[in-house]
C-alpha positions in Angstrom: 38.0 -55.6 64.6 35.3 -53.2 66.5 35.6 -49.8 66.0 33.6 -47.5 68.8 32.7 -44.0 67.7 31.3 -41.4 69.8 28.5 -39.3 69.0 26.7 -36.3 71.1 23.7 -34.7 70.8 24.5 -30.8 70.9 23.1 -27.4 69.7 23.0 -27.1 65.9 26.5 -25.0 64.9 23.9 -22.7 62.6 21.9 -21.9 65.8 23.2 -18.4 67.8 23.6 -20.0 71.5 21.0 -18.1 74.1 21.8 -18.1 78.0 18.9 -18.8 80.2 17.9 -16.0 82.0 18.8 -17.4 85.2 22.3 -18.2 83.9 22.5 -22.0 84.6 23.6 -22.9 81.5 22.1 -22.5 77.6 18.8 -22.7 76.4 18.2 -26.3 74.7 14.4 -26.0 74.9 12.8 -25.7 71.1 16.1 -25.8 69.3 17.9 -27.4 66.7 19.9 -30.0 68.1 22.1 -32.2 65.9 25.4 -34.4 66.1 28.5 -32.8 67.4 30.6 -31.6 63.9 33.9 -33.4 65.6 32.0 -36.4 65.6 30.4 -36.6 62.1 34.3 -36.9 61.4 34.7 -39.6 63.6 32.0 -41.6 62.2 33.0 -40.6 58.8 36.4 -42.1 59.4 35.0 -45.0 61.2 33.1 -46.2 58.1 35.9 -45.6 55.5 38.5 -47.8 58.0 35.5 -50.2 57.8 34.9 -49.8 53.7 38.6 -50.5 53.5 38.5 -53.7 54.8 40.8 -52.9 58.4 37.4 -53.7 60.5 34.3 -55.2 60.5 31.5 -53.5 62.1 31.3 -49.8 63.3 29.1 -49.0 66.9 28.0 -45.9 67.3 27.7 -44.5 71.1 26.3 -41.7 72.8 25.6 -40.8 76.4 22.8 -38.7 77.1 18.8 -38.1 77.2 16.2 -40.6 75.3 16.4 -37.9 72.3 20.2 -38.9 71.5 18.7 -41.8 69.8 18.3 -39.5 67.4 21.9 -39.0 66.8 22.7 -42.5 67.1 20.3 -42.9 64.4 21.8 -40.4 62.4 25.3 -42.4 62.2 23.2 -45.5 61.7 21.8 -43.7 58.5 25.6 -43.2 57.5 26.5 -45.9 57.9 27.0 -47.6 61.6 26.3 -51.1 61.9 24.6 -51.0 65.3 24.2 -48.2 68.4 24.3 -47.8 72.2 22.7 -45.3 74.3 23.5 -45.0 77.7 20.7 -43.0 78.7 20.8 -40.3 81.7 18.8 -36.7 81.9 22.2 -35.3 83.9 24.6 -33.2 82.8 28.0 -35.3 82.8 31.3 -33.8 83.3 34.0 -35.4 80.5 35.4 -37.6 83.2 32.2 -39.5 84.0 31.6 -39.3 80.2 35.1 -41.0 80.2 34.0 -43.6 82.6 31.2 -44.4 80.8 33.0 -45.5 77.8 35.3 -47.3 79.2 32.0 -49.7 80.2 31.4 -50.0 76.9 34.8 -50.6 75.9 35.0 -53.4 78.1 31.7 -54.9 77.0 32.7 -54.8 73.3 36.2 -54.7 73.3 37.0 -53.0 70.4 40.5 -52.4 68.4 40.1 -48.8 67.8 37.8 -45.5 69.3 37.3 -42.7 67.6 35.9 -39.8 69.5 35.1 -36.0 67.8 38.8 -33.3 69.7 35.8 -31.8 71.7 32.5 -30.9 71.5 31.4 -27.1 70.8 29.0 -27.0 73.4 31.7 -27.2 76.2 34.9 -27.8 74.3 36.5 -29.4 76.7 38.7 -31.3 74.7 39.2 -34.0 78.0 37.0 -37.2 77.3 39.5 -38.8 74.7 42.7 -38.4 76.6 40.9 -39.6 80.1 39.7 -42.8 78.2 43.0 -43.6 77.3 44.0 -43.1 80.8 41.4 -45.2 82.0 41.8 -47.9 79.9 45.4 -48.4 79.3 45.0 -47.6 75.2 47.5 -45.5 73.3 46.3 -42.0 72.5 46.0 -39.9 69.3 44.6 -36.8 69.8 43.8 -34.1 67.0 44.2 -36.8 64.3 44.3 -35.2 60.5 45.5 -38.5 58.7 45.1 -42.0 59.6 47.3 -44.9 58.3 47.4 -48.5 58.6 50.7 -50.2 59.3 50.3 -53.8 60.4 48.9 -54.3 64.0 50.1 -50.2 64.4 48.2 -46.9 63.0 50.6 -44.2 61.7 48.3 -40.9 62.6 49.7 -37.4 61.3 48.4 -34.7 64.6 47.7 -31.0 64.0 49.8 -29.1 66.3 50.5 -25.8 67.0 53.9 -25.7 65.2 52.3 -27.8 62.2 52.0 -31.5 61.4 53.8 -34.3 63.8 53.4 -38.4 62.8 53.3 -40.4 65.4 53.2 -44.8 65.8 50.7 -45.9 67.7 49.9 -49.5 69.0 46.4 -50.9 68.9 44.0 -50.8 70.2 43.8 -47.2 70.8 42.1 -44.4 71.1 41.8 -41.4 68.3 40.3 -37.8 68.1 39.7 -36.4 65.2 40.4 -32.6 64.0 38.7 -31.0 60.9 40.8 -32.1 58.3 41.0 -35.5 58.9 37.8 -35.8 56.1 34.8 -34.6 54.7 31.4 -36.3 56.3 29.3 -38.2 53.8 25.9 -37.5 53.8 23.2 -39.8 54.4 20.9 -41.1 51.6 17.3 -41.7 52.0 17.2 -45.5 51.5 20.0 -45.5 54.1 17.7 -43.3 56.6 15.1 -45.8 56.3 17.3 -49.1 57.0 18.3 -47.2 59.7 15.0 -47.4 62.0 15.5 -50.9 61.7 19.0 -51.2 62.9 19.9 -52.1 66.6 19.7 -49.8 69.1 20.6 -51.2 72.7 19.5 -48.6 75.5 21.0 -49.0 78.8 19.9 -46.4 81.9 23.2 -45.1 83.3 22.0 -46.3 86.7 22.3 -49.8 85.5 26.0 -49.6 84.5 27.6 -49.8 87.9 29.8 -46.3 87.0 30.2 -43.9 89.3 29.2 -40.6 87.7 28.8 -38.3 90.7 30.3 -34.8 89.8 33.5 -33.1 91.5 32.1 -29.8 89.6 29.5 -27.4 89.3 28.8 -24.7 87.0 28.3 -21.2 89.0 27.4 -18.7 86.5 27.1 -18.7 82.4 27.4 -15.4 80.7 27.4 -14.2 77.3 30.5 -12.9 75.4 31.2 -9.1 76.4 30.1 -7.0 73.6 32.5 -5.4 71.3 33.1 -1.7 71.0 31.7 -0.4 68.1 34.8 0.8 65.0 35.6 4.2 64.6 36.5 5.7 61.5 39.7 7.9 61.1 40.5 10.5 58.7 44.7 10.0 58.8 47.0 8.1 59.4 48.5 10.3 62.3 45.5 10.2 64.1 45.2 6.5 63.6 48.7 6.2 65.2 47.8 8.1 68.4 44.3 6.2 69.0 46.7 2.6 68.3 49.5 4.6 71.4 47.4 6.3 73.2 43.8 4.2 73.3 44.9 0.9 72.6 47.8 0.9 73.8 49.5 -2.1 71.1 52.3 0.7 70.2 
């Protein structure tokens, strides 16, 4: 069995997000940049299905700009056995990037995919469940705990009342939440084998996909700031700023 895994080149989680100043978007130029947290989990648990003996190699795939090698190169170092790029300089909405994978799907035909929830440059939270759509696959989406059970996975989901477990046929498609593992590190040696690893590049003109875009992003603004605290000498007078400010009581 194939397993796919998604990886995506995004801001670094340690770096404090800037908005250009004429508000297109955020300010990628001379930043760190690293792989999506979501989907160091993904690969994570790609490897250990693979280490366990349920599949036999791991690809790792991202859709993006020449620098997502990178990335891809960064799961190759932790492991992967070979990547795809599907290069484009555009900004994709989830629903091309959805599109896009289902080429690749049908290229490599894998048993399982394992994509990151979201990622937290958009968190969109849309490309797994549109894949699964678009191919026909089952869905698991916010996956803490993965299972084999024969040809069937039993995945335990984080949902807002707690934990549900769920059957699900393969192949299918999986996103992972933050408890699902802890991502390895990758060892030197590995970093090195990993230049030498394949790497297939494919322009996203040359895939056939229609990736045109239904939307467009009209303004991005920072957060609004938040009023500085005030200090209050008793309890009565916290009471009337609560009723009377606030107004929670």
């Amino acid at each position: 069995m194939k397993i796919i895994v998604g990886v995506k080149r995004v801001l670094d989680y340690n770096v404090k997000a800037r908005v250009k100043a004429d508000k297109s978007g955020i300010e990628l130029a001379n930043v760190k940049m690293s792989m999506n947290p979501f989907d160091e989990i993904a690969v994570e648990e790609a490897l250990r299905i693979k280490e366990a003996g349920h599949a036999e190699e791991v690809i790792a795939v991202s859709i993006g700009s020449s620098q997502s090698q990178e990335t891809i190169r960064t799961a190759l170092a932790m492991g992967a056995d070979r990547g795809i790029l599907l290069e484009t300089d555009d900004l994709l909405e989830p629903l091309a990037i959805a599109k896009l994978f289902k080429y690749v799907v049908e290229q490599e035909q894998p048993g399982l995919v394992i994509l990151g929830k979201q990622a937290i440059d958009d968190d969109a939270n849309q490309t797994g469940q549109m894949l699964s759509a678009l191919t026909g696959m089952s869905q698991a989406t916010f996956a803490s705990k993965i299972e084999f059970d024969g040809d069937s996975l039993k995945v335990t989901r984080e949902v807002d009342s707690g934990l549900e477990s769920i059957k699900v046929q393969m192949p299918t498609v999986i996103t992972t939440d933050l408890r699902l593992n802890e991502p390895r590190y990758a060892k030197l040696p590995n970093i090195m084998k990993a230049k030498k690893k394949q790497l297939d590049i494919t322009p996203v003109a040359d895939t056939g996909v229609d990736v045109s875009s239904g939307l467009k992003v009209v303004e991005v603004n920072d957060p609004p700031k938040r009023d500085a605290g005030v200090i209050v000498k008793s309890v009565a007078e916290l009471v009337d700023k609560l009723r009377n400010e606030a107004k929670v009581i």
